[in-house]
N, C-alpha and C positions, 0 to 999 in steps of 0.2 A: 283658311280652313281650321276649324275646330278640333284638334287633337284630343283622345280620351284618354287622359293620364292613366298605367297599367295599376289595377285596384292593387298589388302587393304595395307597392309604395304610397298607393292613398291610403293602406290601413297603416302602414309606419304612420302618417301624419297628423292621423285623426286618430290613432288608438297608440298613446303610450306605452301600454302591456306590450304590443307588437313592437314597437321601437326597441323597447327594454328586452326582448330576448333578440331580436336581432342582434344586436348592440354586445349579448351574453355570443352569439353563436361569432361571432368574426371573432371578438376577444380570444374562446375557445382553438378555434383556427389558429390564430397567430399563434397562441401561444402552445398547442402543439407542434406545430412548424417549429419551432425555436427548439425543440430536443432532436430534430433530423437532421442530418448534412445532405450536405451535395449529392452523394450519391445515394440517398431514401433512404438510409437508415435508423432506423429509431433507437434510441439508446433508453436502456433504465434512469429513473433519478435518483440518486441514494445524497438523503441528508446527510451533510456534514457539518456538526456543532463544536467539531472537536482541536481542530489543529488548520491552523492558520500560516500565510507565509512569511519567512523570516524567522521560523524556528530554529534552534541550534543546538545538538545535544552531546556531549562526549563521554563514552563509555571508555572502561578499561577492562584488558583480559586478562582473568588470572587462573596459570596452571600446575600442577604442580606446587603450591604454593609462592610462585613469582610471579607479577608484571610482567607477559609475556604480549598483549597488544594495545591498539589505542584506535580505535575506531569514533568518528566525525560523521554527525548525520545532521545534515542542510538543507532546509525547504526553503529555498529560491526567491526573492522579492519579487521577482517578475511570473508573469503567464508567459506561456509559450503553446505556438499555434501546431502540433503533430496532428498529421491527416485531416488538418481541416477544426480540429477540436480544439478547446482551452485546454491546457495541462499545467499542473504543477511540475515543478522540475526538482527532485531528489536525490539528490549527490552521498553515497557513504564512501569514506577514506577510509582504509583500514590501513595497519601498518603494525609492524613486529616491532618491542621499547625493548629497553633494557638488556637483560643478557641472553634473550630470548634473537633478538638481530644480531646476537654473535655467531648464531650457530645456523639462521635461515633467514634472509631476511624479505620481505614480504612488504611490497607497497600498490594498493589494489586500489579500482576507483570502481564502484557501481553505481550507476544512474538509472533513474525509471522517469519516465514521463507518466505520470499519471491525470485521466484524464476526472477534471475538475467536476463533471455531474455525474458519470455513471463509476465516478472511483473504481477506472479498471486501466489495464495497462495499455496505451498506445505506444509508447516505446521502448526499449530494454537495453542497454551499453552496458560492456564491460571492459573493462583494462588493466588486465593482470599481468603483474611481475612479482615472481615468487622462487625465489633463488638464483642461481646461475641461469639457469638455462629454460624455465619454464615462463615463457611470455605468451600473453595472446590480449587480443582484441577482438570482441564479438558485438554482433549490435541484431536485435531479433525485431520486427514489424508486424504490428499486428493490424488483420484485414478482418476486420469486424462484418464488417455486409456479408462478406462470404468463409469468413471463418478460415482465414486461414494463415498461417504462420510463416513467417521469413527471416531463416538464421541465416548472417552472414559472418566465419570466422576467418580472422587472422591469424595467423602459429607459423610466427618466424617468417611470415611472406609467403606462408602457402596459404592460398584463398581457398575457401571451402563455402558454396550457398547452397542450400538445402529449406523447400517449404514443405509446411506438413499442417496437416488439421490440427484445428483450435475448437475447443468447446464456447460454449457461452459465456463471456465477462472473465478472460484470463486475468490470471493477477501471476507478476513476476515476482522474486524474492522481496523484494519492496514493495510495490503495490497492495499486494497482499497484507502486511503487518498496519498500514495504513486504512485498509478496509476494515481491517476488526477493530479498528480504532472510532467506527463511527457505530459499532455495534453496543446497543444499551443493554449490560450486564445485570442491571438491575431487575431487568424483565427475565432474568435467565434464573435455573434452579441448577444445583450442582448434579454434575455430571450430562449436562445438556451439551449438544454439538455444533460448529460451525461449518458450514461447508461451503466449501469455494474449490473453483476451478485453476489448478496452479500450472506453470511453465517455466523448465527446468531445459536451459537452451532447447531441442527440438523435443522431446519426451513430455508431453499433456500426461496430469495424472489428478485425482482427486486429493485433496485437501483437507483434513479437518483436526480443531482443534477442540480440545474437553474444558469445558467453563468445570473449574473445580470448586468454587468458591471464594469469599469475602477473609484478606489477612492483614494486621497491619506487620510491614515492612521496616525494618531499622537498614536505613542507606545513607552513603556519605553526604546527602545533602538533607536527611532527615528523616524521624518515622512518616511514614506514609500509608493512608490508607490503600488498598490494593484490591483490584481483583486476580486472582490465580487462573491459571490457563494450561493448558499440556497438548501440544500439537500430538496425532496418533500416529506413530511412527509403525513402517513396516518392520519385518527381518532384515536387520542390517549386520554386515559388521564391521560397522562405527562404534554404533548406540549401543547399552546396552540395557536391553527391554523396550517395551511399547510405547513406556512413558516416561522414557529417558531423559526424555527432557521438560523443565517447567520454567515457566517467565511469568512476571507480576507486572499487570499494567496500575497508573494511579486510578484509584476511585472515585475522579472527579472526573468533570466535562474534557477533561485535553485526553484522558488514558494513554499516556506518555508511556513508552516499555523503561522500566527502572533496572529489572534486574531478570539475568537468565543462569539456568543452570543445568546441566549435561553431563549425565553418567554417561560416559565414552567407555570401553572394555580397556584404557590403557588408564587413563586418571578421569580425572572431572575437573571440568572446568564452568567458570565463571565469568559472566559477564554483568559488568554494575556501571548504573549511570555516575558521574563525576561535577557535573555541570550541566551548564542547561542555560539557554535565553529564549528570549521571543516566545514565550508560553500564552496561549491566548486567557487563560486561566489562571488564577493560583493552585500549587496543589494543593491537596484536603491532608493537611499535618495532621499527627496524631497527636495527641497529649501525653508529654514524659509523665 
């Protein structure tokens, strides 16, 4: 018996134009599929040209005029697989030097899982010890598909778990500084805003910081060109004022944070990078 081959695939054969958008339409397919997980969720792609793994950078704090801490920030050689996704894995130490752990001493770890294409947070740890008596361990989960948040704290052995609504693309204290690391400053004019959805253990709240403009920076690893930044702070009383605080990132492809600074209502303090490795970049020196 003579079978009539079905004419879609006799024109794949005889009409290359139809083979070639075929060809275009599965590629298409797959390579949509490759941004969903398992449970159908689509993630944004956010390019990142900027920071690579294996970075390593050490700031110092200083208040009051003294070395008061020393904070280690680590991005991870390896991927790590959270909910299914690639993630970076970002370790900050912070810890109290000098004569500043004479009088509190403070050894804290925060961790973010950050997820490798839509540069948002899939996981959040913390583990704090800060004096005698003030311990905790917290670890928050983020439910993308359905938007929803999972804090779980430790304080001294009492368990505490609590979920609550997440907006779109949270970023946690890390995550967050990371994401405006892939944002191009160049395309920005002063006093232009950033905004992002931020999480602060269970309290969802909006985020934004003010592009102030272009500075070169004298730091202890050298001038640097900069862009200027001012997260917009509410009524606090920490801060004092809206824009109490500013940070300088480099002017080059890594935008590495160099240097911050914080009118607090008690002093100001500072924080300045000291070191540094694994920069996927050089930074963009100024000329003495």
């Amino acid at each position: 018996m003579n079978l009539k081959q079905p004419s879609f695939f006799s024109d794949l054969r005889h009409k290359p134009e139809a083979m070639r958008k075929y060809i275009f339409y599965i590629a298409a397919v797959l390579l949509s599929s490759s941004f969903i997980v398992k449970d159908g969720h689509q993630y944004r792609q956010v390019k990142n040209n900027s920071f690579a793994r294996g970075e390593r950078f050490v700031y110092e704090a200083h208040y009051l005029g003294f070395n008061g801490g020393e904070g280690v920030i680590t991005l991870d050689d390896d991927i790590h697989k959270v909910n299914g996704r690639d993630c970076y894995k970002v370790d900050v130490h912070g810890k109290t030097t000098g004569m500043a752990s004479w009088f509190y001493q403070v050894e804290d770890l925060w961790r973010s899982y950050i997820d490798t294409g839509a540069i948002t947070s899939q996981k959040f740890f913390r583990d704090i010890s800060e004096g005698k008596n003030y311990k905790l361990k917290e670890t928050t989960l983020f439910d993308h598909k359905n938007k929803k948040g999972k804090l779980k704290q430790d304080k001294k052995g009492k368990v505490k778990v609590k979920e609550f609504k997440l907006k779109e693309y949270p970023q946690d204290m890390i995550s967050g500084y990371y994401y405006l690391r892939t944002i191009d400053f160049d395309n920005k004019n002063p006093g232009d805003v950033i905004n992002m959805n931020a999480v602060y253990e269970d309290t969802v709240y909006d985020f934004s910081v003010k592009y102030l403009g272009k500075e070169i920076l004298k730091t202890k690893v050298g001038k640097i060109h900069t862009f200027a930044l001012s997260p917009i702070m509410p009524d606090n009383k920490l801060f004092d004022g809206g824009d109490a605080i500013t940070f300088w990132v480099s002017d080059d492809k890594n935008r590495v944070p160099l240097e911050v600074k914080a009118k607090m209502f008690i002093a100001a303090v500072r924080i300045e990078l000291v070191d540094y490795s694994g920069l996927k970049y050089p930074f963009n020196f100024a000329e003495d």
